[in-house]
PyMOL Python script that loads the backbone (N, CA, C, O; Angstrom):
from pymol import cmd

cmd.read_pdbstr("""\
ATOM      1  N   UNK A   1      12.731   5.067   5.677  1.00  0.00           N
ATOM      2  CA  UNK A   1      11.626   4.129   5.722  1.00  0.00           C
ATOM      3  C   UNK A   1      12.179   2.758   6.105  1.00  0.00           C
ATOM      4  O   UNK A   1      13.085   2.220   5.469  1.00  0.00           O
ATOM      5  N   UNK A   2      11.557   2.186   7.237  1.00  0.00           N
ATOM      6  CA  UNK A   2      12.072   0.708   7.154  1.00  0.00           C
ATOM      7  C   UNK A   2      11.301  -0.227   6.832  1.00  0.00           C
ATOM      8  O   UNK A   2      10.070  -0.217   6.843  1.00  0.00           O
ATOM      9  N   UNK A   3      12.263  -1.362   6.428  1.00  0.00           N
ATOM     10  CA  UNK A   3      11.904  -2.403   5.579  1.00  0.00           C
ATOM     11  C   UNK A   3      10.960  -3.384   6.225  1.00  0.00           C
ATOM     12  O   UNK A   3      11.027  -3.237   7.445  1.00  0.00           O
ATOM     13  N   UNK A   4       9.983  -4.463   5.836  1.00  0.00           N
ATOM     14  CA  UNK A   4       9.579  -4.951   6.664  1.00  0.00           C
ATOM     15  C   UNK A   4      10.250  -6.332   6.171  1.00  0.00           C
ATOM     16  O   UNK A   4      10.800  -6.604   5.104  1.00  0.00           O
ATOM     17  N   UNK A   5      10.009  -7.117   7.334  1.00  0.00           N
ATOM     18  CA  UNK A   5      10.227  -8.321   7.057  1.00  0.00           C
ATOM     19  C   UNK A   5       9.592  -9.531   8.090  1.00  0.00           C
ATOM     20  O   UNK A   5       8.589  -9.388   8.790  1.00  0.00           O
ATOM     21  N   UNK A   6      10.247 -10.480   8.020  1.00  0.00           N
ATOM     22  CA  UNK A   6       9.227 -12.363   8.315  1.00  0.00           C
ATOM     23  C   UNK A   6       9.734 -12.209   9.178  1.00  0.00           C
ATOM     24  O   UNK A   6      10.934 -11.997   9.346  1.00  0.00           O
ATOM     25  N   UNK A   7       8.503 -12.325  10.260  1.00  0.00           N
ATOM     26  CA  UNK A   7       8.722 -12.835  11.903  1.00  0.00           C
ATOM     27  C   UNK A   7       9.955 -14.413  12.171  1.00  0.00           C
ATOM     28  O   UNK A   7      10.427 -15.381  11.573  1.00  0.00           O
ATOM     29  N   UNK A   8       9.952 -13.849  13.250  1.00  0.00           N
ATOM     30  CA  UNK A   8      11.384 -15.975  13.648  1.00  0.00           C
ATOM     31  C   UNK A   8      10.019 -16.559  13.647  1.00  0.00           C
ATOM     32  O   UNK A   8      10.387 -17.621  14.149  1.00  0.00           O
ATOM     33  N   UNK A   9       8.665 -16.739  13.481  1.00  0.00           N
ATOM     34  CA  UNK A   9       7.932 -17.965  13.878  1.00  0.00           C
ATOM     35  C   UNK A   9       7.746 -18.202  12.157  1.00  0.00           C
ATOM     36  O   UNK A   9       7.770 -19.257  11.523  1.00  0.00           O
ATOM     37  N   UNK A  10       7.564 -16.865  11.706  1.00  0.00           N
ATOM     38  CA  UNK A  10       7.586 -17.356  10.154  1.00  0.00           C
ATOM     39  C   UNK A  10       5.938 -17.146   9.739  1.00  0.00           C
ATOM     40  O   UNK A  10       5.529 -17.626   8.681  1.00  0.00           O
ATOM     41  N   UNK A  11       4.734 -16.153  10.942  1.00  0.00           N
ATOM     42  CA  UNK A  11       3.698 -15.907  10.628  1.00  0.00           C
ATOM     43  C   UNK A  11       3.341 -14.332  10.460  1.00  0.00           C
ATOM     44  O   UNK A  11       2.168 -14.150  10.137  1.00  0.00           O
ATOM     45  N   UNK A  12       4.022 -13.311  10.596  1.00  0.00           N
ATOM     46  CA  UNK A  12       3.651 -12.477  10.678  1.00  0.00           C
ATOM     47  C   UNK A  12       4.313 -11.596   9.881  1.00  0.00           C
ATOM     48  O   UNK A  12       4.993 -12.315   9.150  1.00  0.00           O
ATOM     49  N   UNK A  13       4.527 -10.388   9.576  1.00  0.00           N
ATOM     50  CA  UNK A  13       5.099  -9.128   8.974  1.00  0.00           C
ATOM     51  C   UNK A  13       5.520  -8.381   9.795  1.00  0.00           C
ATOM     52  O   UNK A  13       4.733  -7.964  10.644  1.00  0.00           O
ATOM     53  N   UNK A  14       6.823  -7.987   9.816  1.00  0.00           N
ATOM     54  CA  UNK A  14       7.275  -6.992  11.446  1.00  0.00           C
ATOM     55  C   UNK A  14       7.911  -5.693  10.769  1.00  0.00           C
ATOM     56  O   UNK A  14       8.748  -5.717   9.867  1.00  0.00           O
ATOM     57  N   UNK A  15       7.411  -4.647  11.316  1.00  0.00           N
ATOM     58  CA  UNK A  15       8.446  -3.366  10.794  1.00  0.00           C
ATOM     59  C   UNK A  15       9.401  -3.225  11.726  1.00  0.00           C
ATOM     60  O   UNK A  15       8.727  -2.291  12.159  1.00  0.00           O
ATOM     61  N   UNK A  16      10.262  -3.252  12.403  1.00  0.00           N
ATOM     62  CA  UNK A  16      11.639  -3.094  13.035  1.00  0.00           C
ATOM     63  C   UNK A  16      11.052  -4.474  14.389  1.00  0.00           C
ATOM     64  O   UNK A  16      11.177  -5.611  13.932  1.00  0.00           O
ATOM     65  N   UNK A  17      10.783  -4.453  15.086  1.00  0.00           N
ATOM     66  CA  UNK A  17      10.128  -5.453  16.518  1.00  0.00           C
ATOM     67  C   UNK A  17       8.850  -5.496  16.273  1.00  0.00           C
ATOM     68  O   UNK A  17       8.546  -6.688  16.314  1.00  0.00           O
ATOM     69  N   UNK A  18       8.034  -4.938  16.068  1.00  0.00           N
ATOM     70  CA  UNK A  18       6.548  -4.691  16.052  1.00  0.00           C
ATOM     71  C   UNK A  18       5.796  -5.509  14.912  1.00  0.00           C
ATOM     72  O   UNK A  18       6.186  -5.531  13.745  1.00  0.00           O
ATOM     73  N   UNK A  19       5.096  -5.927  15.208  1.00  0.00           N
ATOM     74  CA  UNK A  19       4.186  -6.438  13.846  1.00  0.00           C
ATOM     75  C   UNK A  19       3.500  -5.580  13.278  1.00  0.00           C
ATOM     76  O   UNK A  19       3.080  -4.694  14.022  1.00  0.00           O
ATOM     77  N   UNK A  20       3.159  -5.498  11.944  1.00  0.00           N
ATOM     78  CA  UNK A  20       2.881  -4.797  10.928  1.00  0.00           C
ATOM     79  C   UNK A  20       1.264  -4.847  10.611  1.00  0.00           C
ATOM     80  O   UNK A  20       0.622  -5.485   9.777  1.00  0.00           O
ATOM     81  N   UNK A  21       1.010  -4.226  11.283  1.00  0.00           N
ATOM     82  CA  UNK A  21      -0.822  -4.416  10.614  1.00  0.00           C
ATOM     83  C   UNK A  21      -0.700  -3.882   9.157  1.00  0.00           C
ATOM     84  O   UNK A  21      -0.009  -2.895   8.906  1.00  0.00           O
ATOM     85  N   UNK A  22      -1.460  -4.631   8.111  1.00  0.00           N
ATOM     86  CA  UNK A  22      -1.850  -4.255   6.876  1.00  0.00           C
ATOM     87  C   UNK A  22      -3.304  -3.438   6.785  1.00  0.00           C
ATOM     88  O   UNK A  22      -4.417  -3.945   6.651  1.00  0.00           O
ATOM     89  N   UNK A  23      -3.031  -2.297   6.876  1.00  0.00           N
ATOM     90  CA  UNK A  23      -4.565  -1.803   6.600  1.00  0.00           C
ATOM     91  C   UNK A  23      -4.460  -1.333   4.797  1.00  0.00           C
ATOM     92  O   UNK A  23      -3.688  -0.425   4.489  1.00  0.00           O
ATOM     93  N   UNK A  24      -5.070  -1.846   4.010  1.00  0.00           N
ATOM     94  CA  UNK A  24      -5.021  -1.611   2.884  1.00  0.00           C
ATOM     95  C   UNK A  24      -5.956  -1.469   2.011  1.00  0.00           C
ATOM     96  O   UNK A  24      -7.100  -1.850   2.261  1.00  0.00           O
ATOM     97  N   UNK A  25      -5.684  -1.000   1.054  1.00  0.00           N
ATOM     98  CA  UNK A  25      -7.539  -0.218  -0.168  1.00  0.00           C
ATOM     99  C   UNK A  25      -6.401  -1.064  -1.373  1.00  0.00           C
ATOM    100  O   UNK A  25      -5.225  -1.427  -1.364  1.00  0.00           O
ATOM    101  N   UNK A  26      -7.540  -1.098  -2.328  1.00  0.00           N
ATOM    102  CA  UNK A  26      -7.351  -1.527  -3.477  1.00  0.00           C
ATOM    103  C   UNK A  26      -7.705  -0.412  -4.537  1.00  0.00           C
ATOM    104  O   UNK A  26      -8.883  -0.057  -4.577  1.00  0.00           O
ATOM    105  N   UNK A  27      -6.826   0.161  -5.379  1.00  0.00           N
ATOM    106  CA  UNK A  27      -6.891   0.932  -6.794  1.00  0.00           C
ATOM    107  C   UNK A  27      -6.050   0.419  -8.144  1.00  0.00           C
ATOM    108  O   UNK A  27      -5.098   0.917  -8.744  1.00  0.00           O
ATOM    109  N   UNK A  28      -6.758  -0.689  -8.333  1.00  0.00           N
ATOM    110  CA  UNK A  28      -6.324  -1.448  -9.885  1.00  0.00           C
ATOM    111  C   UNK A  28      -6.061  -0.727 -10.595  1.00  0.00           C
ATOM    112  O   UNK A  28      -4.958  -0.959 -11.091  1.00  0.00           O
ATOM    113  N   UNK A  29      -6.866   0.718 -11.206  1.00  0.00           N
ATOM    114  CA  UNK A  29      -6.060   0.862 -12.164  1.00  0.00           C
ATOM    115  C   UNK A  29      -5.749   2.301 -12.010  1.00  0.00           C
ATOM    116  O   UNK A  29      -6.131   3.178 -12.785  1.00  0.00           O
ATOM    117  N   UNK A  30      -4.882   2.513 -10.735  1.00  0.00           N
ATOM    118  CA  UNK A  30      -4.345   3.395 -10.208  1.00  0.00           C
ATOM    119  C   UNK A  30      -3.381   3.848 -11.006  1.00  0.00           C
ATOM    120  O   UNK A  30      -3.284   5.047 -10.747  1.00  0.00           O
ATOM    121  N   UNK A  31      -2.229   3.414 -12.246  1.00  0.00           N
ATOM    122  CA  UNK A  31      -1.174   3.805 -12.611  1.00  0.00           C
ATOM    123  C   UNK A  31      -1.393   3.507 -14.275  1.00  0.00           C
ATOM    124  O   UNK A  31      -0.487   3.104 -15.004  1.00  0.00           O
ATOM    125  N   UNK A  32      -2.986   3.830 -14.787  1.00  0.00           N
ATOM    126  CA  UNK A  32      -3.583   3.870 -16.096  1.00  0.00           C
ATOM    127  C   UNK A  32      -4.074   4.513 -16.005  1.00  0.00           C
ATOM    128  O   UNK A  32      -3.746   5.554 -16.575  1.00  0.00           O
ATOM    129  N   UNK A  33      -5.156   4.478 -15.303  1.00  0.00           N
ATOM    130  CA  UNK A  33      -6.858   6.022 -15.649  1.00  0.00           C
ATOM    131  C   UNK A  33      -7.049   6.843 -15.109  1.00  0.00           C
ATOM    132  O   UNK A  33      -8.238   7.148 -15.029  1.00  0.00           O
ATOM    133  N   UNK A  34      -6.128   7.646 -14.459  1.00  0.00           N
ATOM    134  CA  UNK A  34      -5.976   8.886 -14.081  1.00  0.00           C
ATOM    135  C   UNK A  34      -4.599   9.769 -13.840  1.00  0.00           C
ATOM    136  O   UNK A  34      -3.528   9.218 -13.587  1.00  0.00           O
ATOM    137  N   UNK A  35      -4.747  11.190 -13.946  1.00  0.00           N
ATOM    138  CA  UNK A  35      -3.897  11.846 -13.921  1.00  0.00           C
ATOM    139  C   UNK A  35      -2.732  11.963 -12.520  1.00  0.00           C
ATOM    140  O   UNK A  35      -2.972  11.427 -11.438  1.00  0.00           O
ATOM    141  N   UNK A  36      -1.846  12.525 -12.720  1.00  0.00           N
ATOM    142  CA  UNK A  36      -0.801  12.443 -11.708  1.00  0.00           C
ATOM    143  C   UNK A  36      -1.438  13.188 -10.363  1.00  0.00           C
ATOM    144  O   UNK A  36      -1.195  12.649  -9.283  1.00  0.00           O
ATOM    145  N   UNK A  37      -2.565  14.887 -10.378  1.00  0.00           N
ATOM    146  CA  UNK A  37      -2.841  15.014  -9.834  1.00  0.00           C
ATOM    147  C   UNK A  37      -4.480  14.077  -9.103  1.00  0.00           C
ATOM    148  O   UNK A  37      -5.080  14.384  -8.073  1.00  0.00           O
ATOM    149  N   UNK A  38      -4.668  13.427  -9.653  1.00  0.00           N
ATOM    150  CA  UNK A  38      -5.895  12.496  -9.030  1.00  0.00           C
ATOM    151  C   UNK A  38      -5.189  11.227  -8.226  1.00  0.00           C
ATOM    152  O   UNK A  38      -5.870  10.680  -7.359  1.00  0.00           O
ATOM    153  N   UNK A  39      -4.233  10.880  -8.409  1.00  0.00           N
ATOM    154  CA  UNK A  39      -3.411  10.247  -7.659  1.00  0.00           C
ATOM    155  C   UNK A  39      -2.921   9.902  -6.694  1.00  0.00           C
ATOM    156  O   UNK A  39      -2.755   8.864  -6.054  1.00  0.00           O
ATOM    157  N   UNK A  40      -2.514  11.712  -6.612  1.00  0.00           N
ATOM    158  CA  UNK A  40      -1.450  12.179  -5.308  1.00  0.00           C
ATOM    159  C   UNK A  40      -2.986  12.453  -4.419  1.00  0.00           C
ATOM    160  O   UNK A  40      -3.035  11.998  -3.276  1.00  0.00           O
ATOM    161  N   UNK A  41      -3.981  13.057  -4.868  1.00  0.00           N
ATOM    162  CA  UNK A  41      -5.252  13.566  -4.045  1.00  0.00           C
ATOM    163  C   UNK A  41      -5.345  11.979  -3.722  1.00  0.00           C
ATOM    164  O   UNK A  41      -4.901  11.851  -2.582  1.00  0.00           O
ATOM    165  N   UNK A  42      -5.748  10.662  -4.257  1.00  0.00           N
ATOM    166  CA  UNK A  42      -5.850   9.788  -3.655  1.00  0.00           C
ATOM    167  C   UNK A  42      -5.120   9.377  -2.563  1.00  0.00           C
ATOM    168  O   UNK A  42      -5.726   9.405  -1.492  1.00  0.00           O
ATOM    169  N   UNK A  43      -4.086   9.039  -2.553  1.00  0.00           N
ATOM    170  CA  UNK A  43      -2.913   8.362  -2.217  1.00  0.00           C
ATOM    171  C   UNK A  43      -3.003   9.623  -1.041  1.00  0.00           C
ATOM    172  O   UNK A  43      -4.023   9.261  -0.455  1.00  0.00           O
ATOM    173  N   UNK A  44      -2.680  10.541  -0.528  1.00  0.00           N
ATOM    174  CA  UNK A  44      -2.837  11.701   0.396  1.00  0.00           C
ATOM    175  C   UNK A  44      -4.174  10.889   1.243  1.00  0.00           C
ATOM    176  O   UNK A  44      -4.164   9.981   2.074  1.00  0.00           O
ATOM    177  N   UNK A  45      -5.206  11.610   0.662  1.00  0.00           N
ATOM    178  CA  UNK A  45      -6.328  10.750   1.353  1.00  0.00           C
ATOM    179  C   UNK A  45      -6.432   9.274   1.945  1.00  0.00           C
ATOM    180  O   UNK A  45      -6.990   9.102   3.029  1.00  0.00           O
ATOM    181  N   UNK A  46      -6.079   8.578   1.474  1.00  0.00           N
ATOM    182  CA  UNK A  46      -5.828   7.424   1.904  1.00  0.00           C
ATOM    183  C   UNK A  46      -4.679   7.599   3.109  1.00  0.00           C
ATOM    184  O   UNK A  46      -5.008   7.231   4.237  1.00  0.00           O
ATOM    185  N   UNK A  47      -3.420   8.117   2.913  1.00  0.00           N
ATOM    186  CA  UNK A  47      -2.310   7.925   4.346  1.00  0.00           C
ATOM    187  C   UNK A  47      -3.135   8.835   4.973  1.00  0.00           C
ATOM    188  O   UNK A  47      -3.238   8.387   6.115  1.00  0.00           O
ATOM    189  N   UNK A  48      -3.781   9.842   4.901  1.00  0.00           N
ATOM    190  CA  UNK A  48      -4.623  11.024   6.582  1.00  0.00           C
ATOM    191  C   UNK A  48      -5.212   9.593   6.930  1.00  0.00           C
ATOM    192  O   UNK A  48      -5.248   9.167   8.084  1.00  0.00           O
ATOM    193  N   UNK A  49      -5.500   9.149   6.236  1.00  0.00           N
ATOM    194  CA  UNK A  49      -6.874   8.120   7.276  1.00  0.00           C
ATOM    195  C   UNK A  49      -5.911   6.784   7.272  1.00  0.00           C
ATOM    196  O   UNK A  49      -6.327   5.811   6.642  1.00  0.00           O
ATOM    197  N   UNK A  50      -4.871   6.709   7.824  1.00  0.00           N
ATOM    198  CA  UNK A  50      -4.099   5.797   8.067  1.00  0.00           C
ATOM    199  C   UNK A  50      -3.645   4.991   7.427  1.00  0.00           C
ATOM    200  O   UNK A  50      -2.524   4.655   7.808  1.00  0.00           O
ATOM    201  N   UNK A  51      -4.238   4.183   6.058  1.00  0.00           N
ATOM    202  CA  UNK A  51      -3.783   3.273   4.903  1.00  0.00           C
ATOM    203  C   UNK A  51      -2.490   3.357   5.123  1.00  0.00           C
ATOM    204  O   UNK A  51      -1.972   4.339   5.653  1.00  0.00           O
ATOM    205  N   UNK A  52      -1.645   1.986   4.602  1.00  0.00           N
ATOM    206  CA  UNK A  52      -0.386   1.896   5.320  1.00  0.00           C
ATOM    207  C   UNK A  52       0.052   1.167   3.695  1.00  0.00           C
ATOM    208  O   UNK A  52       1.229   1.115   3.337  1.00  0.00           O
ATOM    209  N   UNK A  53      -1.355   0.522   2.636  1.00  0.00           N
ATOM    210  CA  UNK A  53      -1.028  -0.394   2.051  1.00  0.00           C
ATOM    211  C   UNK A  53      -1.917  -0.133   0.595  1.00  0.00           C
ATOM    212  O   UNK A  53      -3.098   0.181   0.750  1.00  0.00           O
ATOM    213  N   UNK A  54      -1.348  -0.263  -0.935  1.00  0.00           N
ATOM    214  CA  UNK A  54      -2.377   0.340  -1.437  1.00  0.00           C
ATOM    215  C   UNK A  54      -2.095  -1.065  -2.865  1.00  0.00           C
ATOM    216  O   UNK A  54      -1.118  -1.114  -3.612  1.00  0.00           O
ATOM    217  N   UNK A  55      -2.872  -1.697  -2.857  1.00  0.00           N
ATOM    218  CA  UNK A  55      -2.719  -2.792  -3.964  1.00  0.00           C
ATOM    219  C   UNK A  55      -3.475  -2.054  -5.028  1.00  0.00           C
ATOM    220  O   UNK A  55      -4.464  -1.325  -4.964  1.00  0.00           O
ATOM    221  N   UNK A  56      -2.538  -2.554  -6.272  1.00  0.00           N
ATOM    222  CA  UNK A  56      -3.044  -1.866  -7.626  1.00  0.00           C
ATOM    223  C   UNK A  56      -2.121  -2.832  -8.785  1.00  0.00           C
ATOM    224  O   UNK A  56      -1.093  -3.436  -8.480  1.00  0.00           O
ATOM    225  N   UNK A  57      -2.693  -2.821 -10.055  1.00  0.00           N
ATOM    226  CA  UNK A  57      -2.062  -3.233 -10.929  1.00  0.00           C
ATOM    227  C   UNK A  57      -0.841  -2.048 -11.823  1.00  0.00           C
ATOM    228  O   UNK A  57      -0.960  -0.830 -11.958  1.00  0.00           O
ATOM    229  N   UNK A  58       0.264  -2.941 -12.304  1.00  0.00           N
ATOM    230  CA  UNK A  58       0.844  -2.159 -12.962  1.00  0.00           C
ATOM    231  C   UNK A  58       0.562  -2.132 -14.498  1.00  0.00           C
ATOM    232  O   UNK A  58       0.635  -1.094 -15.156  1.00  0.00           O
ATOM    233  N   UNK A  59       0.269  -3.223 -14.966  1.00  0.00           N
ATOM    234  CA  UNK A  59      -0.172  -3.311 -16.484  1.00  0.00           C
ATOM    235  C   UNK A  59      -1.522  -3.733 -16.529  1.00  0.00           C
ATOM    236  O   UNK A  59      -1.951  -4.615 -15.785  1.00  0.00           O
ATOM    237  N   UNK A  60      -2.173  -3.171 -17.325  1.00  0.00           N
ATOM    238  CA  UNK A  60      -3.515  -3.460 -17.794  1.00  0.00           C
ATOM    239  C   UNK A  60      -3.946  -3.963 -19.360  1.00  0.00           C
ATOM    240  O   UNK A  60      -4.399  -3.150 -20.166  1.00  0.00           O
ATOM    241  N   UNK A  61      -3.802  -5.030 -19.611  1.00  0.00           N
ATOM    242  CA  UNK A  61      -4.213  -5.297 -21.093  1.00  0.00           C
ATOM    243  C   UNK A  61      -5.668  -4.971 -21.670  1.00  0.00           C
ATOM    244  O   UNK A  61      -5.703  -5.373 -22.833  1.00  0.00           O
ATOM    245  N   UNK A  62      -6.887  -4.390 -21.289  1.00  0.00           N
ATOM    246  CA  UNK A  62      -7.784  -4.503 -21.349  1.00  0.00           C
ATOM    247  C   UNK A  62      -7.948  -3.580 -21.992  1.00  0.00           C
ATOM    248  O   UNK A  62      -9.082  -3.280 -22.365  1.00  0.00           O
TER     249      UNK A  62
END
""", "prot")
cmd.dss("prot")
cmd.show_as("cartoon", "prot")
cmd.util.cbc("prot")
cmd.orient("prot")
């Protein structure tokens, strides 16, 4: 897997030369309220349909 990192102008996200589109979903409480297999069925579903990016919390005090 490669790493991404800061363009030389200092605006963008690049995976090796290329800029990095963020296509991304949000599942907050992805790593609390559900099981390992509801997860992987997410997370699967999400990369077939291209998601590259998946924001979620790790702790939940609530």
């Amino acid at each position: 897997m490669e790493n991404l990192h800061i363009s030389g102008n200092k605006k963008y996200l690049m995976k090796g030369d290329k800029p990095f589109f963020w296509l991304g979903d949000t599942a907050w409480m992805l790593f609390t309220n559900i099981s390992y297999e509801e997860a992987y069925t997410y997370l699967k579903n999400r990369a077939d349909k291209g998601f590259n990016v998946i924001q979620s919390v790790i702790i939940n005090k609530a």
